[in-house]
N, C-alpha and C positions, 0 to 999 in steps of 0.2 A: 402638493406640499407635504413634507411629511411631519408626524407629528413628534413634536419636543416633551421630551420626559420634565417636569416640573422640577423646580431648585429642590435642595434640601432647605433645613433650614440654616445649616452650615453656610453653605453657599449664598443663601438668601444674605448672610450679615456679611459675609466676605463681599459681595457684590454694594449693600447700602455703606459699607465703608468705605471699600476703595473710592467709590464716584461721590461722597460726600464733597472732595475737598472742590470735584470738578464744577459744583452745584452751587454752592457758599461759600464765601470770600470772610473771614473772620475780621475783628479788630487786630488781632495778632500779627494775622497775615499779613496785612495793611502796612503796621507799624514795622515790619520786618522789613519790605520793600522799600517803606520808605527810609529808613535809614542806611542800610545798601546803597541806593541812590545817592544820599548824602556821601557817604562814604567816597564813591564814584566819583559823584561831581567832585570832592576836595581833590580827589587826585586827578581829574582832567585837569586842575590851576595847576598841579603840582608839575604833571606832564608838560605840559603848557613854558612854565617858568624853566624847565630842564630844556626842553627844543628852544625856548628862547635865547638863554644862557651859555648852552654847552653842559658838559660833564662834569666841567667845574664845579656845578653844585654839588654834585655827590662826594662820596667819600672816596672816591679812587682817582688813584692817580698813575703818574708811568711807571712805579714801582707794583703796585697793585691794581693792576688794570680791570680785572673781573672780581666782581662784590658778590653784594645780595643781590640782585637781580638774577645775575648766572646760578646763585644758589637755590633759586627757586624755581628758576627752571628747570632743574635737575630735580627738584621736590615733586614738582607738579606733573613733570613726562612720568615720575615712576609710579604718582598714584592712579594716572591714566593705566599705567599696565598691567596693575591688579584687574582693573575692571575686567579688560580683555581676557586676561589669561582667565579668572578666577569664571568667567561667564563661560567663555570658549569651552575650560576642562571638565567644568561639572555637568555643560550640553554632552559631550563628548562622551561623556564616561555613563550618563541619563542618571547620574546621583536625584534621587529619589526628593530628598531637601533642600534640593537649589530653587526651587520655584519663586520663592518671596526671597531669595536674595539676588537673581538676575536683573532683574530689571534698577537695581540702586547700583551694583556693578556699572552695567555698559551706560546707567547716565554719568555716575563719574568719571568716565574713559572721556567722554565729549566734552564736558565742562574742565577736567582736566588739561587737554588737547590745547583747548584756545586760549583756558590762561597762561598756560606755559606759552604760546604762541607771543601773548603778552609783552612776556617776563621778557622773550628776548629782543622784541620792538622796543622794551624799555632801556634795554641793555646796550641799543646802537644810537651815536650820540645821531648818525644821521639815516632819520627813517625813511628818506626818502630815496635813497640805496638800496633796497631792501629789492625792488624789480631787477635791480642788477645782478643781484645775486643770482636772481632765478635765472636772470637771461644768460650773465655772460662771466658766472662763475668759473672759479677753476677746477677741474675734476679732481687736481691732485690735495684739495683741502677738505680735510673730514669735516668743516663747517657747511660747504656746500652739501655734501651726502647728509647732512642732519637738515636741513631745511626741504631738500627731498624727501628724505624720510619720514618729517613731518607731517610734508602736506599728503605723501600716502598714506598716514597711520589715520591721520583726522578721517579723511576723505573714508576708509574703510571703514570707522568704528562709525558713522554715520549712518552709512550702509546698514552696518551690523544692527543699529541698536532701530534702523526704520523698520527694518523687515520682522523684529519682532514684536515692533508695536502696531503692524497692520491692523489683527483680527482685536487686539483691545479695541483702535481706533471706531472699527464698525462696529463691535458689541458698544462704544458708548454713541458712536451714530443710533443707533435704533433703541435702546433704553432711555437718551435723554432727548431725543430729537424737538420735544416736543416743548421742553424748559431753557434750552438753549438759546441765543440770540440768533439774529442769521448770519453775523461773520461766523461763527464759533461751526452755526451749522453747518456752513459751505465749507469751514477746513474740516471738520471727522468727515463728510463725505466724500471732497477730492481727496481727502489721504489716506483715507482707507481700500478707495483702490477698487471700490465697485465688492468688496470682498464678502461673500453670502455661508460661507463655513463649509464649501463641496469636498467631498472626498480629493478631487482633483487639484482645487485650491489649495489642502491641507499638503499634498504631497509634494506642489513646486515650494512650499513655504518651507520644509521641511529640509529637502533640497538647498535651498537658496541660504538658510543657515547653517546650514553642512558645509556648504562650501567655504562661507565668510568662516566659519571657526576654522578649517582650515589654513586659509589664506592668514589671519587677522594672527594667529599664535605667533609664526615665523616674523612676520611683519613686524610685531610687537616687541620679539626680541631681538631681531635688526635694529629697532630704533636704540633702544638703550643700550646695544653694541656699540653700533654708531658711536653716539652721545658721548659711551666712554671715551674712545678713541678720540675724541676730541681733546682728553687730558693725557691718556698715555700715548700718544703719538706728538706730546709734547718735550722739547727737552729739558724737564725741569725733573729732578732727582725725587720727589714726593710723588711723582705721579708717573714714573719710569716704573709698570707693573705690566703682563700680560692677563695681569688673573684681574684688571679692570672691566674688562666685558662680564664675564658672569658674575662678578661682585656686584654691576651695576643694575642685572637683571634680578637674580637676589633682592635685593634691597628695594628695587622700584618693586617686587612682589611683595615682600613685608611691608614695607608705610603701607601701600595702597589695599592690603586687605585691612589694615587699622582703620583706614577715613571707611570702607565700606560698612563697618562697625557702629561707626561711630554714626553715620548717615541712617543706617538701620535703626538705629536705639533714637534718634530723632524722629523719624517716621512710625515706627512704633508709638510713641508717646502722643505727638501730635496727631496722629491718626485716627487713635486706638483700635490698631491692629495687632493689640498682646497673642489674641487666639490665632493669629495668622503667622507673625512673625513670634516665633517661641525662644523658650533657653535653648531649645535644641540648638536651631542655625548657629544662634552666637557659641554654644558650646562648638561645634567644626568647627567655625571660622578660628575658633581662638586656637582649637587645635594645629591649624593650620599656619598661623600665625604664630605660635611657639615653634613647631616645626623649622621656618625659615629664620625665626631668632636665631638657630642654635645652627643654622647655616653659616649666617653673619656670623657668630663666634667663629668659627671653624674660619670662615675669609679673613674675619682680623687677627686672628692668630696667627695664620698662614701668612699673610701680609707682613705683620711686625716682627714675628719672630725670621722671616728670610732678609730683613733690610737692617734687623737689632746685627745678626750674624755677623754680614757684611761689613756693616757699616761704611757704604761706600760713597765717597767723595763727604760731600754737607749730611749726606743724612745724620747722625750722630746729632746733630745743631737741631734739627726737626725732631728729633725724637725727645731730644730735653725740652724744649719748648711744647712738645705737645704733652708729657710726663709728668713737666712739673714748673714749664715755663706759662705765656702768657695764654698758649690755647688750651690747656690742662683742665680749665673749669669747662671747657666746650669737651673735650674729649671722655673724663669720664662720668660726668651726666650722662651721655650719650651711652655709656660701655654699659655705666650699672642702673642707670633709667631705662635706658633706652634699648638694651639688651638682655639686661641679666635680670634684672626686676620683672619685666612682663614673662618671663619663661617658670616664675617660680609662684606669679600670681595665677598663670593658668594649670602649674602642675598641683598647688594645693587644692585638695578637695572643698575647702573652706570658702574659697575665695572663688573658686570653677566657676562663677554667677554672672548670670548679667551683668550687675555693678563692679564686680570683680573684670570680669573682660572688657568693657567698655574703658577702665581706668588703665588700663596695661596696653588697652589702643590708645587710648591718648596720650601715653609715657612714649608709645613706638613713634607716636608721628613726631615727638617732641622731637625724640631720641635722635630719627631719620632725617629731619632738617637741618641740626647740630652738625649730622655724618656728613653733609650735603656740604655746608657752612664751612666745616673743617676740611673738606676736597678742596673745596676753590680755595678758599681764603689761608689754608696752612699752606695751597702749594708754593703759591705768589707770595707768606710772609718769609719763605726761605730765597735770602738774598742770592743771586745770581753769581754775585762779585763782592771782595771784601769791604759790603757797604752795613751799614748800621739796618738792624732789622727793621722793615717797614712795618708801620702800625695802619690799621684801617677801622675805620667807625662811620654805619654809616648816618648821613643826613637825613634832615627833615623828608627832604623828598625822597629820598629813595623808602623811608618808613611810609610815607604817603601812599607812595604808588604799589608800597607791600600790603597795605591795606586795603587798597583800591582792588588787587589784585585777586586777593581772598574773598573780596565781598564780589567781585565777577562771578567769582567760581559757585558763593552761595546764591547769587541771584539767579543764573542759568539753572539749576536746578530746583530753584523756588518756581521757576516761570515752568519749567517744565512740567513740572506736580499741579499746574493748574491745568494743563494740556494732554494730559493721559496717568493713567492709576500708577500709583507708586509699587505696584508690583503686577507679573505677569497675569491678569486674570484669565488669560483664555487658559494659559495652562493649568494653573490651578482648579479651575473648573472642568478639568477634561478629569480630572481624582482626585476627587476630593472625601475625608472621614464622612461618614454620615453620623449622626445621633449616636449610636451603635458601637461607631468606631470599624466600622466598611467601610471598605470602598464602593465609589459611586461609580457605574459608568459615566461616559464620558457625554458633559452636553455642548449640543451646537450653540455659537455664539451666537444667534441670533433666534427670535422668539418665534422663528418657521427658516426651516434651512431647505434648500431645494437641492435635489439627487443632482448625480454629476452628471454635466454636459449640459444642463438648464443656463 
């Protein structure tokens, strides 16, 4: 056996923090879960009364066939691809500061995944089609390639986010073994995978996310390619764009570094992992996230100023109505919340702060789900034929099952935070500051690591 250099005492709090949440169950906690729950269950009646009913309940109809459901699927695939991308490039690149914000990344990619998955079970009047698709779909419809696409992005980011929770898995096998229940015991030990910290181990692990960050980047922007394609491979004059594919990647990159923000500055608070998670991280991310604002500008520019030009067929009738007609209040919230405000609140030095970027994510997600809102629902409020513009509002259920849907998405991640630390510890622990402000070499995860080939 060989012998382990002892924690700092850095390490020592970064370690009683992380595993706190895994050890004690708060009142908080409790009362979170169970209203989530509640949440849920309202919307299974709600779900429930819609398969009963038909679509009739909702606010769409043959004029307006896709609502909020489709707008949140489009919300939810793009925050899933922050995770990925933002995980993927900062492995890639070994950015120094990514350690405490990978692991809040790649859980929102998964919790992300299934709500959107959700969104669109909600969105078909009959779910029990839904095997057809997979079996006897047609290749020539970009709805087919998006439910492929799906189920390999899920299927990947799974992958992605198991294999770096291995050696967490067995550092809290062997640190709490002992406080643990026996179900709790038997999952950190089948999931960890036998895993003891060998040179050997470390090298296929290394490997094995080398490869998924490759795989998972391309993947991730196929999907939201895809996705787009699903509106501009449409004949409807709002949404006749080629520049929708990387508009769509854009954009599912912006929201989705906002909720990782926003997830962070939760798990901070709740945690108190202030000395772990610092202004630093959120100062990048926000850079980051102004960054892709002033993309989006540059897309919506490039967008309205070639369709203002033209003005060709109805567009003219879309551009009043999004300008100064009935979606005007959606559009420029969206432009000067939801773009222009968060770019000016992370360029000011005043504001550069945690509460400052925290507010300018939560203006972008507002902003992003408006832009989502106004894809679908401005393409379809632009009449086909000389008919009176259709109006859309939706119902009880459809706000039901939006709620249902959000409190999914907090629940998966509440349950997961009981199931492994809310940030990478093994890496963290391989360098971490000492007292001093050194670095530490690097410790094995385990409180006796055994040479390779044991």
């Amino acid at each position: 056996m060989e012998t382990v250099r002892s924690l700092t005492p850095f390490q020592q709090r970064l370690q009683e923090r992380s595993l706190a949440p895994l050890q004690r169950t708060s009142k908080a906690y409790l009362a979170l879960i169970t209203v989530l729950v509640a949440v849920i269950a309202w919307g299974a009646f709600a779900y429930f009364t819609q398969a009963r009913d038909g679509l009739i309940v909702t606010g769409m109809r043959d004029r307006i066939s896709w609502g909020l459901y489709v707008a949140l699927f489009i919300f939810f695939i793009g925050a899933s691809m922050a995770g990925t991308f933002v995980s993927a490039i900062l492995r890639i690149t070994q950015a120094g500061w990514r350690k405490p914000v990978t692991r809040s990344a790649e859980m929102v990619t998964v919790a992300a995944l299934i709500v959107a998955a959700l969104f669109i079970t909600f969105d078909i009047g009959r779910p029990e089609r839904i095997p057809f698709i997979l079996l006897f779909g047609r290749w020539e419809s970009p709805l087919v390639w998006d439910v492929y696409g799906l189920s390999t992005y899920l299927v990947g980011s799974l992958i992605y986010l198991y294999a770096a929770l291995i050696p967490d898995l067995a550092y809290v096998r062997d640190r709490l073994n002992v406080s643990l229940s026996g179900l709790r015991r038997w999952f950190f030990a089948a999931f960890a995978l036998g895993w003891r910290g060998t040179p050997k181990q470390h090298r296929y692990l290394n490997i094995t996310l080398a490869l998924m960050m490759i795989l998972m980047v391309p993947v991730a922007v196929m999907m939201h390619t895809v996705t787009s394609w699903i509106f501009a491979m449409t004949l409807r004059e709002p949404w006749d764009s080629p520049l929708f594919g990387i508009y769509f990647v854009g954009g599912a990159i912006f929201s989705g570094l906002g909720i990782i923000i926003i997830l962070m500055a939760i798990l901070r608070k709740a945690q108190g992992l202030e000395e772990f998670i610092t202004e630093k991280h959120f100062r990048y991310l926000g850079y980051m996230m102004a960054a892709f604002a002033m993309i989006m500008l540059f897309f919506n520019a490039n967008e309205l100023v070639t369709h203002a030009y033209k003005l060709r067929g109805h567009i003219s009738l879309h551009l009043e109505e999004m300008f100064a007609g009935a979606l005007a209040p959606y559009f420029w919230t969206y432009f000067w919340g939801g773009l222009v405000l968060p770019v000016i609140i992370i360029a000011l030095p005043a504001t550069r702060n945690i509460p400052g970027i925290i507010a300018a994510a939560v203006l972008v997600n507002v902003g992003m789900f408006l832009e989502r809102y106004l894809i679908v629902i401005g393409g379809m409020h632009l009449p086909l034929n000389p008919y009176e513009i259709p109006t859309y509002t939706p119902t009880w259920v459809e706000w039901s099952l939006t709620a249902a849907g959000v409190a999914t998405f907090v629940l998966i991640i509440a349950l997961l935070l009981k199931l492994v630390p809310s940030v990478a510890m093994w890496e963290m622990l391989e360098e971490s500051p000492s007292e001093e402000g050194l670095s530490v070499p690097r410790v094995p995860v385990l409180a006796g690591a055994t040479k390779e080939g044991d």
